[in-house]
C-alpha positions as CSV (number, residue, x, y, z in Angstrom):
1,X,14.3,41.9,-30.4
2,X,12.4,41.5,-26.9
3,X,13.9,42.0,-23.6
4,X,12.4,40.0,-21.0
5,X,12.7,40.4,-17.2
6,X,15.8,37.7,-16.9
7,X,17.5,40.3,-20.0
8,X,16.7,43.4,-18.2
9,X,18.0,42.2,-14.9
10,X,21.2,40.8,-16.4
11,X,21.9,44.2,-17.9
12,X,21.0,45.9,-14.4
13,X,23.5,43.4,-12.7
14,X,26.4,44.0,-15.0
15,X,26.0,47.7,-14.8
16,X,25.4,47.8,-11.1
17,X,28.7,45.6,-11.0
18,X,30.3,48.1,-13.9
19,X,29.8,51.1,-11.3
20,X,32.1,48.9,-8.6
21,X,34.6,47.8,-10.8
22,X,38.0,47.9,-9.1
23,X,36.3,48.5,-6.0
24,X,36.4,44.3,-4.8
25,X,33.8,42.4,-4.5
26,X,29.5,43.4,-4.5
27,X,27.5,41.4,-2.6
28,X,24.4,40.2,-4.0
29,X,21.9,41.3,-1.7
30,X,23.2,44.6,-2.6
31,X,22.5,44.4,-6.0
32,X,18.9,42.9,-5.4
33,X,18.0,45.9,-3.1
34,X,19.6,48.5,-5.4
35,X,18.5,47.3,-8.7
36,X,15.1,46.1,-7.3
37,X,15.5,42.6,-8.4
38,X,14.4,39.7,-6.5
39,X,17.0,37.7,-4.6
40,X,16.4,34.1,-5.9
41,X,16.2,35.2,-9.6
42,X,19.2,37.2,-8.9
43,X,21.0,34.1,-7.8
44,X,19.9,32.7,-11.1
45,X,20.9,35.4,-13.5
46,X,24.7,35.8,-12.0
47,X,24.6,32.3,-12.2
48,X,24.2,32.6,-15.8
49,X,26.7,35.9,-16.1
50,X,29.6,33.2,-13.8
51,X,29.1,30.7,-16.9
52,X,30.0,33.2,-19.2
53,X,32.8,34.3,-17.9
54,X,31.2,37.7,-17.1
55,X,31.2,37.5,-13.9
56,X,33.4,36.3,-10.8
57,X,32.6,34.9,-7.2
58,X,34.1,35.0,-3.5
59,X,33.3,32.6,-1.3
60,X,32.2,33.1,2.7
61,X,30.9,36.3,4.5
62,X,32.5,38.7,2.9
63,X,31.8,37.5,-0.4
64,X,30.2,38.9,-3.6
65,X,30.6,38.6,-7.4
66,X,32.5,41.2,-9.5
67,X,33.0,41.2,-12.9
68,X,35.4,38.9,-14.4
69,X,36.2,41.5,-17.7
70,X,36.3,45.3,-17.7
71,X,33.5,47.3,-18.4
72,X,34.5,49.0,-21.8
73,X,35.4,45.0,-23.1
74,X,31.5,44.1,-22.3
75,X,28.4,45.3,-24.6
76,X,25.0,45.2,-24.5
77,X,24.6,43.1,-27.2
78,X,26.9,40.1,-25.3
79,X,24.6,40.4,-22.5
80,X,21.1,40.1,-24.4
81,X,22.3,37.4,-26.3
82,X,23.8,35.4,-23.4
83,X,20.4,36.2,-21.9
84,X,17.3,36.1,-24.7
85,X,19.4,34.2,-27.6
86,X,19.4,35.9,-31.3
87,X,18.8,39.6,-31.6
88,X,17.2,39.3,-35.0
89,X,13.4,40.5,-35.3
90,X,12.7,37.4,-37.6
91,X,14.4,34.0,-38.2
92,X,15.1,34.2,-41.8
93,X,18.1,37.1,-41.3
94,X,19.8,35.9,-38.1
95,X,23.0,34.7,-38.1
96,X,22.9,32.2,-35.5
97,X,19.0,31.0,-35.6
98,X,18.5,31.2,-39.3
99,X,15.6,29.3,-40.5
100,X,15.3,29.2,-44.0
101,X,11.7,30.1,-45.1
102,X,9.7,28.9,-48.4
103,X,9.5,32.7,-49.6
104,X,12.8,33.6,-48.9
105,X,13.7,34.5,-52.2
106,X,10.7,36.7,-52.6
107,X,9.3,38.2,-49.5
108,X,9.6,41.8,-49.9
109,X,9.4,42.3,-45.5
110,X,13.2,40.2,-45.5
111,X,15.0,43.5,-46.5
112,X,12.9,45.3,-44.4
113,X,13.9,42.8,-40.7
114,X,17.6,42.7,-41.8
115,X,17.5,46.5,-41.8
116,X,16.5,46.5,-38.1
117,X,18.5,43.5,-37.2
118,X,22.1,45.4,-38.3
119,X,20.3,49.3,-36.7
120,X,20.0,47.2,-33.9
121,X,23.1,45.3,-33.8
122,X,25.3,48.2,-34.8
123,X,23.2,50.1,-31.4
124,X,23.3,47.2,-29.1
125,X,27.3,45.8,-29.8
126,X,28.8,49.3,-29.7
127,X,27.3,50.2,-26.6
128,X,29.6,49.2,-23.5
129,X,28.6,48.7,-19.9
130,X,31.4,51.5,-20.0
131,X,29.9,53.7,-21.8
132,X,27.0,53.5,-20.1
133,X,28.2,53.7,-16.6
134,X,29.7,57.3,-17.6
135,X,26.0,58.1,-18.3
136,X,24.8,56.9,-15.1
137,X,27.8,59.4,-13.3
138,X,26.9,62.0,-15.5
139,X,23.2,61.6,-14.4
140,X,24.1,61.5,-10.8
141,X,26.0,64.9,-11.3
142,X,23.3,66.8,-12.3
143,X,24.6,67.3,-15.3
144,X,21.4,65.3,-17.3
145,X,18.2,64.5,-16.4
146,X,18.2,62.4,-12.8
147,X,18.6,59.3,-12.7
148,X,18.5,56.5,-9.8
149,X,20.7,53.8,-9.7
C-alpha cells in the first residue's frame, strides 16, 4: 500500500476536523494553513471526503466543513481507500481489485502479500481518527514526544 499526497492530506483533513468535532464548523483556509496543504487541492480533497459522507458543508462567510460522522466511527483504512483505492500490496489477494494471475495456484510470494495485506488491514481499520486525535492531545500535553498539529 502507497500513500500519495491526495491520501496523506485526506487523512490530515479528517484529523484536523476530528480535533474540532462538536466545536461547529472549520473553515477551510484554516485547515490549509494548519495542516500545510495547498488551498485548491484542499478544495478537492473535502470535495471527495463531502461525497462520502465524511464530511459536511455551511454555506456563506461563516462557513466551513465538519465532519458528517464521529471520530471513533471513522478509520484510517475508510479514508485510504476512499482516497488511493485497494489497500492490497498486489492484485492477486485484494478483495475489491483482484486480478487473477496465471501462477496463482503456485506462486510461493501470494502467501507472503496476503500476509501484509491482513497486518495491514488489521493496523489501518482498527485505527480511528479517535484514537488518533487522543495521541495528538496527549502529544500536545507533553506527555510524549512533541508534536505539531
Amino acid at each position: 500500500m502507497k500513500v500519495s499526497f491526495k491520501g496523506d492530506y485526506a487523512l490530515k483533513t479528517i484529523l484536523d476536523l476530528s480535533l474540532h468535532y462538536g466545536q461547529g464548523v472549520v473553515q477551510i483556509r484554516d485547515i490549509s494553513k494548519r495542516q500545510d496543504i495547498p488551498l485548491k487541492y484542499l478544495e478537492q480533497i473535502l470535495l471527495t471526503l463531502k461525497g462520502a459522507g465524511f464530511v459536511q458543508s455551511k454555506r456563506g462567510p461563516s462557513g466551513g466543513y465538519h465532519l458528517a460522522i464521529a471520530p471513533g466511527k471513522i478509520t484510517i483504512g475508510a479514508v485510504v481507500r476512499l482516497m488511493e483505492g485497494p489497500t492490497s500490496p498486489i492484485t492477486c489477494v485484494s478483495t475489491s481489485g483482484y486480478c487473477r494471475c496465471e501462477d496463482e495456484a503456485r506462486c510461493v510470494f501470494r502467501g507472503v502479500w496476503l500476509e501484509v495485506k491482513t497486518a495491514v488491514n488489521d493496523i489501518v481499520d482498527r485505527t480511528t481518527f479517535e484514537d488518533l486525535t487522543k495521541k495528538v492531545r496527549a502529544f500536545n500535553t507533553g506527555k510524549v514526544l512533541s508534536y505539531e498539529i
